[in-house]
C-alpha positions as CSV (number, residue, x, y, z in Angstrom):
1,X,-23.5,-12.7,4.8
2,X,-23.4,-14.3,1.2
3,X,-22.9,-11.0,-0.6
4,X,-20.5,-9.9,1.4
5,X,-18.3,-13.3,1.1
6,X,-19.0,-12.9,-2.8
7,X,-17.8,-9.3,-2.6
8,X,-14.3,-10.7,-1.4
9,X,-14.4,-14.2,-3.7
10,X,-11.3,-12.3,-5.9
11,X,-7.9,-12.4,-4.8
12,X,-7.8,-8.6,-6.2
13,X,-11.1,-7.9,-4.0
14,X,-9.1,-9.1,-1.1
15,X,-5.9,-7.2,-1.8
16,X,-7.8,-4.3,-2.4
17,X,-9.5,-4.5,1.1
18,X,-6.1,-4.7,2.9
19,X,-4.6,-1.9,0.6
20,X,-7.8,0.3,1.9
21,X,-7.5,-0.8,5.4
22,X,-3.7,0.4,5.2
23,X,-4.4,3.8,3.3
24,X,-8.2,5.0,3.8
25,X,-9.6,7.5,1.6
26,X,-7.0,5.9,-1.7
27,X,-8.5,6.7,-5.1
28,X,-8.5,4.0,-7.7
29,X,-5.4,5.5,-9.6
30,X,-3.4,4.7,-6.3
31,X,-4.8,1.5,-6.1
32,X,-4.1,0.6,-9.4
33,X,0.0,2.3,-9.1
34,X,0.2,0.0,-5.3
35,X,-1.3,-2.9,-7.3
36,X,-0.1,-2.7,-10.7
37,X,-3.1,-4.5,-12.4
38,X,-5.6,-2.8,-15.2
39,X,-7.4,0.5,-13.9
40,X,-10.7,-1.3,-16.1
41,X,-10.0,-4.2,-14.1
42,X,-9.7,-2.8,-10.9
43,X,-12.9,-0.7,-10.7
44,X,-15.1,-3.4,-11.8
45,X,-13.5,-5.0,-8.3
46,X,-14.3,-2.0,-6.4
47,X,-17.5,-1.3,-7.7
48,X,-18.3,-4.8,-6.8
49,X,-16.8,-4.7,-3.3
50,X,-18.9,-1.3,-2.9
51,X,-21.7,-3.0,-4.1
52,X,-21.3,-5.7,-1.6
53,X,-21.3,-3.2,1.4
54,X,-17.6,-4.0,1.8
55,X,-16.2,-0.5,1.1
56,X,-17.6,3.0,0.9
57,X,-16.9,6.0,-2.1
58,X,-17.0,9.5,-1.9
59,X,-16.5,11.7,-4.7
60,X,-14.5,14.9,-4.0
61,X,-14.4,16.1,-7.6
62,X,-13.0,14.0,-10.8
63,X,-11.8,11.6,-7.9
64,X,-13.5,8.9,-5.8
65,X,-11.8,8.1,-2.0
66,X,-12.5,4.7,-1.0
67,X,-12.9,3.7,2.8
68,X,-14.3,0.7,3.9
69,X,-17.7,0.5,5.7
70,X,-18.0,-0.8,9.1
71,X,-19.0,-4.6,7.0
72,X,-15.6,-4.0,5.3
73,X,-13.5,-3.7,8.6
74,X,-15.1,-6.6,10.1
75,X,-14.0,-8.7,6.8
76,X,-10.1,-7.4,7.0
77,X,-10.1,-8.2,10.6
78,X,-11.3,-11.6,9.7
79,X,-8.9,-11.7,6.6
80,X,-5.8,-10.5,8.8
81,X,-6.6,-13.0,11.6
82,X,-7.0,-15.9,9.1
């Protein structure tokens, strides 16, 4: 439970989570166009929330599609209920 509340600790973590919960399988260079934010930045967030068991990636080529795990849906459930 404690890595997975660290995995969210970052308000870019969290809007992450919700933009993946919107638009599963979004590569980072989407999520950093939706969020607008540093592309350096932003994968250091989703390699963190990846390493927290919060979201899953899948490499189709020079790509990586981001989904969240079944950890990560529980989490945005929580976040969107909140």
């Amino acid at each position: 439970m404690e890595r997975h509340l660290k995995g969210m600790s970052n308000h870019y973590r969290i809007e992450i989570l919700l933009l993946i919960a919107e638009r599963g399988g979004i590569t980072l260079e989407d999520i950093v166009d939706a969020i607008g934010a540093n592309g350096k930045t932003l994968g250091e967030h989703t390699r963190r929330l990846n390493q927290a068991g919060l979201i899953n990636k899948r490499y189709r080529g020079k790509f990586v599609e981001h989904t969240l795990s079944p950890y990560g849906k529980t989490f945005v459930r929580f976040l969107q209920s909140f």
